[in-house]
Phi, psi and omega in degrees: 000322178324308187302309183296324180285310175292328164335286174330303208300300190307328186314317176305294202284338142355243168034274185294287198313309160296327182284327200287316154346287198301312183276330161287343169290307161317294149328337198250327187293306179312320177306257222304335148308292212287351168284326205276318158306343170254003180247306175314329182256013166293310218265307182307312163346290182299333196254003153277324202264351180265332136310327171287270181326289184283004081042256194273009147268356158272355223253334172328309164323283187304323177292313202295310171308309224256329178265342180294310200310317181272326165322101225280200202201122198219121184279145176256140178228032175109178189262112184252145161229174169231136183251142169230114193271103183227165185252164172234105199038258174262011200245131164275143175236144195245155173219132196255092195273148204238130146228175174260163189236117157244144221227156166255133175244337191203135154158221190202151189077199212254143146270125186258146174078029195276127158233188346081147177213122192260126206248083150271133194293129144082037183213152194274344162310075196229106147076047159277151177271144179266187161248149158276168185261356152277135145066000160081036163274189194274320184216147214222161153261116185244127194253327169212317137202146170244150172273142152242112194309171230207260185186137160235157188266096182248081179078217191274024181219173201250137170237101168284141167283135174238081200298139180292195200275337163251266217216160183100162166188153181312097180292113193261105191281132157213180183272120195324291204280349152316323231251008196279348175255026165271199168244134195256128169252142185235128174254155147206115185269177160192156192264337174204105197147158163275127163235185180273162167329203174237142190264099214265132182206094171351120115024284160328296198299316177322283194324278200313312181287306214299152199274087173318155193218000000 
């Protein structure tokens, strides 16, 4: 009988070991489904709200293109001159005023406040404020193109404008020919607008393009 009973007895615990197997195998597989079901809904969770943040840093990005789009944006476009004819006893005199022609090419509204600034390389000229060619002022709106004064050539002399604090301006006089191969940089600011780079250009090379008008 001895024999029969430890038979019995391993039979049992076989059994138990197995079911119990089983009831642990089963719990640990629901655990880990239920992690892996808490982990697909971390991720998605993230990978919404990180959809949402890029969202909304294209839709910032577009408001930004969209608000650049309007700002309007002005361009230096060639050289304009005005001739001016006057006598001198029997002699016709020609006095030539040289300006930049700047144009708004794209945006809305006005470039506001715009003025100018004048540069000559290796001169006591620096960053002096020009005029517009409406009216000699300082500071112009410009909505579609202005001339921006320059220099005029008058005989043997060079005339720079040294603009007042509105309109009008100081005639600064020198000798043409110091100054025709130096180089003249043209600024251009705006309290609203793009404007172009600054505009590095040989005394000459002006003289030689610009276009009468």
């Amino acid at each position: 009988m001895g024999w029969k009973m430890y038979a019995l007895f391993y039979s049992l615990l076989i059994a138990v070991g197995v079911a119990g197997g089983f009831y642990l195998a089963t719990a640990l597989q629901r655990q880990i489904e239920a992690l892996i079901g808490a982990a697909v809904v971390i991720g998605f969770l993230t990978w919404l709200g990180s959809g949402a943040d890029l969202l909304g840093l294209l839709r910032d990005w577009h408001r930004e293109k969209r608000e650049e789009a309007r700002i309007p944006t002005m361009v230096f476009d060639g050289f304009t001159r005005n001739n001016e004819i006057f006598m001198s006893g029997p002699n016709e005199l020609h006095k030539h005023t040289y300006f930049v022609r700047v144009r708004k090419t794209t945006g809305e509204g006005y470039g506001e406040q715009c003025e100018g600034f004048l540069t000559v390389n290796g001169t006591n000229i620096n960053n002096a404020p020009t005029v517009w060619a409406h009216a000699n002022v300082r500071r112009y709106d410009i909505g579609g193109r202005m001339d921006l004064r320059l220099f005029t050539v008058d005989r043997n002399d060079i005339i720079f404008p040294s603009a007042n604090l509105r309109e009008g301006f100081t005639p600064n006089t020198r000798i043409y020919n110091e100054f025709r191969n130096r180089n003249l940089v043209i600024e251009l600011h705006s309290q609203r607008g793009s404007v172009p780079t600054n505009l590095d250009v040989s005394i000459h090379n002006v003289v030689d393009t610009a276009i009468e008008e």
